[in-house]
N, C-alpha and C positions, 0 to 999 in steps of 0.2 A: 572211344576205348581202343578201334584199333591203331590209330595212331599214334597214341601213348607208346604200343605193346609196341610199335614198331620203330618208334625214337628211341626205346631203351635196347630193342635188339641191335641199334647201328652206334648204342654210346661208344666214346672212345677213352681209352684214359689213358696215364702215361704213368711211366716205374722206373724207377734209374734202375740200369747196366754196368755194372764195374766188369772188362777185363783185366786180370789180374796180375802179379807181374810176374806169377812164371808162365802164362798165356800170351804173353806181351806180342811176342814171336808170332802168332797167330794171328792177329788182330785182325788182318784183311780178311783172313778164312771165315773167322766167325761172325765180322759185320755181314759179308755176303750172306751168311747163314740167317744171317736175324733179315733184310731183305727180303731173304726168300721165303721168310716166316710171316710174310704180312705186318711185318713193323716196319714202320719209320721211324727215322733214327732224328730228331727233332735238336738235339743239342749235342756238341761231341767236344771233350776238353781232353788232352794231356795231363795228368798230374801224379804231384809227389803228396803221398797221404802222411800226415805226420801222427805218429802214437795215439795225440791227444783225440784228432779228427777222426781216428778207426776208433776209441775207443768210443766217441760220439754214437759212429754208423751200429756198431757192433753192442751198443747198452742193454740190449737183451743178453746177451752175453755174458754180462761181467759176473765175474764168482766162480766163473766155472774155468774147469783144470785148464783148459786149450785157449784163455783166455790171452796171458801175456805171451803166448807163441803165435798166435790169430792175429793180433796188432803190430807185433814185430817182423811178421813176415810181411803183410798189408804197406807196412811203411818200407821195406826194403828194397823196391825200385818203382819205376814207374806204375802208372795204372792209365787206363782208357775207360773214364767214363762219361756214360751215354743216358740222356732222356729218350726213350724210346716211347713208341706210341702205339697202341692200336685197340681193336674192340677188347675188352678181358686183358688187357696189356699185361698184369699182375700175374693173371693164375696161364696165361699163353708164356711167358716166361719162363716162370717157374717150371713148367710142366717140360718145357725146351731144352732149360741147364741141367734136369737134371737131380739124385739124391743128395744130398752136401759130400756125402763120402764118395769118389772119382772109383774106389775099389769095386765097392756095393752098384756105383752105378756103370758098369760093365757090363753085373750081372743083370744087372734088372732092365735097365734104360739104355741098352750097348749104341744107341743113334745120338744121345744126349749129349751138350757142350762137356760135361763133366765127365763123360765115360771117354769122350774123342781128345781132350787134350789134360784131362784132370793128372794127376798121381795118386793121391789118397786124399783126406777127409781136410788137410789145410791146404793142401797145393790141388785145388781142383778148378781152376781156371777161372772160374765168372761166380759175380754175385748177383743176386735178385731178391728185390725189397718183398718180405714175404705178407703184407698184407698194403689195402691202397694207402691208409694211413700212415704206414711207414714209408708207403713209396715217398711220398710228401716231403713227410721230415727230412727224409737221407736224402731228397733232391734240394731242400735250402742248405743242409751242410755242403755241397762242392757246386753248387749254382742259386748263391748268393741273391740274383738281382732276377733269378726267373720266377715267373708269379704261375704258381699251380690253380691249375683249373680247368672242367671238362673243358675237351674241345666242343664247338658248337657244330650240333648235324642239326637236319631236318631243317624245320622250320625255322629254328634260331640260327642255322649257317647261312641260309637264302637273308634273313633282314640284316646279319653281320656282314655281308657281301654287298648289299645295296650299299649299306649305309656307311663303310667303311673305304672297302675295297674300291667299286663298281667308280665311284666319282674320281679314284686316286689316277686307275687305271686310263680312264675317260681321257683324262689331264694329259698321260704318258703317247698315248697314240694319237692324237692331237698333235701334239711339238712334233711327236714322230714324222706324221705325215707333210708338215711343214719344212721339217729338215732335211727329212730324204737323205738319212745317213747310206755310207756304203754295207755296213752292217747293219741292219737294223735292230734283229735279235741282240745285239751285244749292246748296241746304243740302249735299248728300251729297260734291258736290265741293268746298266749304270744309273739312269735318270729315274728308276724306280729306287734304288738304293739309296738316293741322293733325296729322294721326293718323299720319302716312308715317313708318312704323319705320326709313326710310332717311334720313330727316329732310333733304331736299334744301335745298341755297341756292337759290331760286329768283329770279333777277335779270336786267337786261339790261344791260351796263355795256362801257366803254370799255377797250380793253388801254391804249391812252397816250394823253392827249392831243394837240389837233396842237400 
């Protein structure tokens, strides 16, 4: 029993981050901010949001008065979104950016993403998926090919590390010590890059043009 209590007190989970584009300006300040907040920042893409795709993110939304000015400001320049990770990722977010209204969170929340770089209640810098569920969804609309799921702790990260990792690694410092590069740290992280049995796209590219 206590181990259960204590694989759930170290789950991790992950929630997309939109900075927004009148935060755009920002964006070093406030990733350092999420850093310092015990996230990791797991995915990071550049894009241009098009009407259709806010109106996707945004489907709780629709009907209401601020709707067509929410999607139109959303598509009007760039944005920085982020897979972010950490214990509670959802509600440590949430609780970080901030009230939706950048005015309201002045008063209340004056240390908040939304009180420090927000304007009012649509120009208020960042968004956060408001429950884990949505984190999900709003993470396959602008990251396509990444597959959601806890991360593995406790006991399930030590047999993923055996069985995964631990043999890959084996393999890398092995050639390493054979080759005796002049770099070594730089060599080990190429030939890990090149060797990754999960064989990643590694890129940083545009959802749409503007």
């Amino acid at each position: 029993m206590e181990e259960a209590q204590s694989a759930a007190e170290v789950y991790v989970e992950r929630t997309l981050a939109l900075i927004k584009p009148d935060a755009i300006d920002n964006a070093n300040e406030i990733e350092e901010i999420i850093f310092r907040s015990g996230f990791t920042i797991v995915q990071k893409r550049k894009v241009y949001l098009s009407p259709e795709l806010c109106s996707d993110i945004y489907a709780a939304h629709y009907g209401t008065m601020f709707f067509p000015s929410l999607t139109a400001f959303m598509s009007s320049g760039p944005t920085i979104a982020m897979v972010i990770a950490r214990h509670q990722a959802v509600e440590y977010w949430r609780e970080l950016i901030g009230p939706a209204n950048s005015v309201k969170a002045k008063e209340t929340h004056p240390g908040s993403l939304r009180s420090l770089y927000g304007t009012d209640a649509l120009r208020n810098a960042v968004h956060g998926s408001e429950t884990s569920s949505a984190a999900e969804r709003e993470i396959q609309f602008i990251f396509p090919d990444a597959t959601v799921y806890p991360i593995p702790t406790g006991q399930d990260a030590i047999t993923y590390l055996s069985k995964f990792v631990n043999p890959t690694l084996l393999r890398g410092l092995t050639k390493l010590c054979k080759q005796k590069p002049t770099d070594p740290i730089i060599w080990l992280a190429d030939w890990l890059i090149a060797n990754n049995p999960n064989k990643p796209n590694i890129h940083e590219g545009l959802l749409e043009e503007p």
